[in-house]
C-alpha positions in Angstrom: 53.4 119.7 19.6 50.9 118.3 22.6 51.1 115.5 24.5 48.9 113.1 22.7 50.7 113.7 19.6 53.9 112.5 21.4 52.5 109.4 23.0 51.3 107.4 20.2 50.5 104.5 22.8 48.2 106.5 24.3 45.8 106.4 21.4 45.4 102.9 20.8 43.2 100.6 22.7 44.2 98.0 25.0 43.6 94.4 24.1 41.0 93.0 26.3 42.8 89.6 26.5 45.5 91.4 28.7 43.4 92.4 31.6 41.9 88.8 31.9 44.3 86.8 33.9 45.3 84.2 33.4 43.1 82.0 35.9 40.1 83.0 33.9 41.5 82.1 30.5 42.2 78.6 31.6 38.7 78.3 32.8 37.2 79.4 30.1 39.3 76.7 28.1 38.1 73.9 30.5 34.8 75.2 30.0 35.1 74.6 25.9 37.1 71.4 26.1 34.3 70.1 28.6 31.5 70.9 25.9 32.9 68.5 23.2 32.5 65.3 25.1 28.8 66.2 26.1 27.9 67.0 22.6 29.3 63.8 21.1 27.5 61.8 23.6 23.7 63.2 23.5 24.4 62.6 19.5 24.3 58.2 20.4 20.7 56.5 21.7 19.2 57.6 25.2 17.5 55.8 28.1 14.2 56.6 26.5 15.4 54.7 23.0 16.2 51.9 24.8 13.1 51.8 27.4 11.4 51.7 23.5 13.2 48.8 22.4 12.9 47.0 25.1 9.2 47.3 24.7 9.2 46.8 21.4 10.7 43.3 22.3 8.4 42.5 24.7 5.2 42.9 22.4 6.7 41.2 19.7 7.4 38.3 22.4 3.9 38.4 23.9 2.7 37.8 19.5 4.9 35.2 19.4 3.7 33.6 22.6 -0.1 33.9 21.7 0.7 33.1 18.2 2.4 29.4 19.4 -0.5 28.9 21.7 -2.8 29.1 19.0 -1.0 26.4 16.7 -0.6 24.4 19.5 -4.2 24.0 20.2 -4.7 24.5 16.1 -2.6 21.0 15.9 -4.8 19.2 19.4 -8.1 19.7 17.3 -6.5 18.6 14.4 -5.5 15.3 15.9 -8.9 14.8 17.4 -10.7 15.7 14.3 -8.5 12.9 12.5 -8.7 10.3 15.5 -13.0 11.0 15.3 -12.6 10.4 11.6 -10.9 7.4 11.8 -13.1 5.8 14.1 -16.0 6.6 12.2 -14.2 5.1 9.2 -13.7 1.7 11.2 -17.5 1.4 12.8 -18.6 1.9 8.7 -16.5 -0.5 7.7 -17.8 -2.7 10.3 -21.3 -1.8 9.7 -21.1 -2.6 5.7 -19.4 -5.3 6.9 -22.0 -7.1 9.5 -24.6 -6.3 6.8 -23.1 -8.4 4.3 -24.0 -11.0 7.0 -26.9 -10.8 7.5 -28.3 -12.2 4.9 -26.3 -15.5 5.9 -27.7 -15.3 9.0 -31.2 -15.2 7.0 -30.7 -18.0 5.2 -28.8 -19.8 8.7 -32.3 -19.7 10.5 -34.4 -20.4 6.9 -32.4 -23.8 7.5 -32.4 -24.5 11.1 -36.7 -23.7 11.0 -36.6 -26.2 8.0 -35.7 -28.7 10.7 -38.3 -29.8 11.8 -40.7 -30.2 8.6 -38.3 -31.4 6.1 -35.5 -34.3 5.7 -32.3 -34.1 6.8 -31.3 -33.7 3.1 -32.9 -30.7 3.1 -31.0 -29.0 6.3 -28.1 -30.4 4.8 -28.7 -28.5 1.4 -29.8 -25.2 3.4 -26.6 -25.4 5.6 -24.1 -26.0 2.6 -25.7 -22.7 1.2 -24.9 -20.7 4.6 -21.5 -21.7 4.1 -21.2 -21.1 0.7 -22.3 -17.2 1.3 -19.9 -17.0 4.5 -16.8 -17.8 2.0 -17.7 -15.3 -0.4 -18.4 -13.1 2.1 -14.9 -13.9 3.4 -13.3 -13.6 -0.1 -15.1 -9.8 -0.5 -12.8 -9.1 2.5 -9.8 -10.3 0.9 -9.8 -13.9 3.1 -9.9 -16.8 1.0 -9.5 -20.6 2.3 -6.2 -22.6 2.0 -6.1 -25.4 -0.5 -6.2 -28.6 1.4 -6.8 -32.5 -0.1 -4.8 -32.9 -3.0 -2.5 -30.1 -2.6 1.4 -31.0 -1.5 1.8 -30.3 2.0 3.2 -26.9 3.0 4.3 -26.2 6.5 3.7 -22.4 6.3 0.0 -23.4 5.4 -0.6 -26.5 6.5 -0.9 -28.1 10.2 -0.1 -32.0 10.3 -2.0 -33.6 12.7 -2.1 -37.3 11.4 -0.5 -39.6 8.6 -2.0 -42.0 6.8 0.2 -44.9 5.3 0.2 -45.4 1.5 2.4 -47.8 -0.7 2.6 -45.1 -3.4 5.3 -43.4 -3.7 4.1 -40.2 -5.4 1.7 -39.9 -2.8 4.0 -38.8 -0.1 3.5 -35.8 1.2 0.1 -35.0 0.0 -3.1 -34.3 2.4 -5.4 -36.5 2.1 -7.9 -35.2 4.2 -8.7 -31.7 5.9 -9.6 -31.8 9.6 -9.9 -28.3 10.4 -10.3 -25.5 7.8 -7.7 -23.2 7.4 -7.4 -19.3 6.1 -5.2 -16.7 4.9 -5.2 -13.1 3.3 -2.1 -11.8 1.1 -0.4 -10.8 3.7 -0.6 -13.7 6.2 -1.9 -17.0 7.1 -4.8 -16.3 9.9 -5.0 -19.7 10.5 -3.3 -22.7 8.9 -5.3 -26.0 8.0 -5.2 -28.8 10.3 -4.7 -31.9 7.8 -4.1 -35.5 7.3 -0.6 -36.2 5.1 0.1 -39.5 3.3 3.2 -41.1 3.8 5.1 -43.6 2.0 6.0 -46.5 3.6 8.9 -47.5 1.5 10.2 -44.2 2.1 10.0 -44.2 5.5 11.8 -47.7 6.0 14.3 -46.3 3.8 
């Protein structure tokens, strides 16, 4: 029998994890444990992603900003456009207005050139008209003139501004006489009537 036959070690081979030692091994297990921690984190968002969102924010910021600049100044020429509107509406109004005058005014100077050819009933006549077409004109713009002689006297209409004695009793507290014309609208009075009230006698030494 030879020797190789009687040294079976002989003919199998060595494990290659023997002859490393044992500094080596641990290395190479540092090595592997080191690699885990670096894969996990490249897997998560880098600088770059974020340098992109940030940007993204930024434009989106910069829209919004131009966008509110352009409301704002969308909502100025609005306001102007109504303010010009409105103004135009009033010097219309004023316009239709002053020539629904006019022809008083026509008729005012028909009557004051009438002075001086006809009678002084005939001025008379020609001024009663003027005044006739100023109320009307003053009733199409919703003023109309407060009641006056006859009516019972109202402090939120009237204006006393003298009495007059009277022995009748049923007569108290009614104007007899209108000294200065007086005007309201629905709203308000514009200017209450300056009047003459009767007052009883009887009543007043009671």
């Amino acid at each position: 029998m030879s020797r190789k036959e009687n040294n079976p070690a002989a003919e199998r081979p060595e494990d290659p994890a023997k002859d490393v030692p044992e500094t080596e091994a641990g290395q190479a297990g540092e090595i592997r444990e080191e690699t885990a921690p670096e894969e996990s984190a490249a897997a998560g968002p880098s600088p770059e992603d974020f340098l992109q969102i940030i940007a993204g924010l930024e434009e989106r910021n910069r829209d919004l900003t131009s966008a509110l600049a352009a409301a704002r100044a969308d909502f100025f020429n609005y306001r102007k456009r109504i303010e010009r509107d409105r103004q135009r509406e009033r010097i219309m109004a004023g316009e239709e207005k002053a020539m629904e005058f006019l022809p008083v005014l026509d008729n005012l100077d028909r009557a004051l050139s009438a002075g001086g050819t006809s009678d002084s009933a005939g001025i008379l006549q020609g001024v009663t008209m003027v005044r006739r077409q100023f109320l009307y004109v003053l009733e199409s713009m919703g003023v109309e003139q407060i009641p006056t002689v006859g009516a019972l006297f109202s402090p939120e209409l009237h204006e006393a501004v003298a009495a007059e004695v009277t022995d009748d009793p049923e007569k108290n507290g009614i104007v007899t006489e209108e000294i200065l014309s007086g005007y309201r609208t629905r709203e308000r009075v514009l200017r209450p009537a300056k009047v003459k009230v009767a007052s009883c006698a009887q009543q007043v030494t009671e």
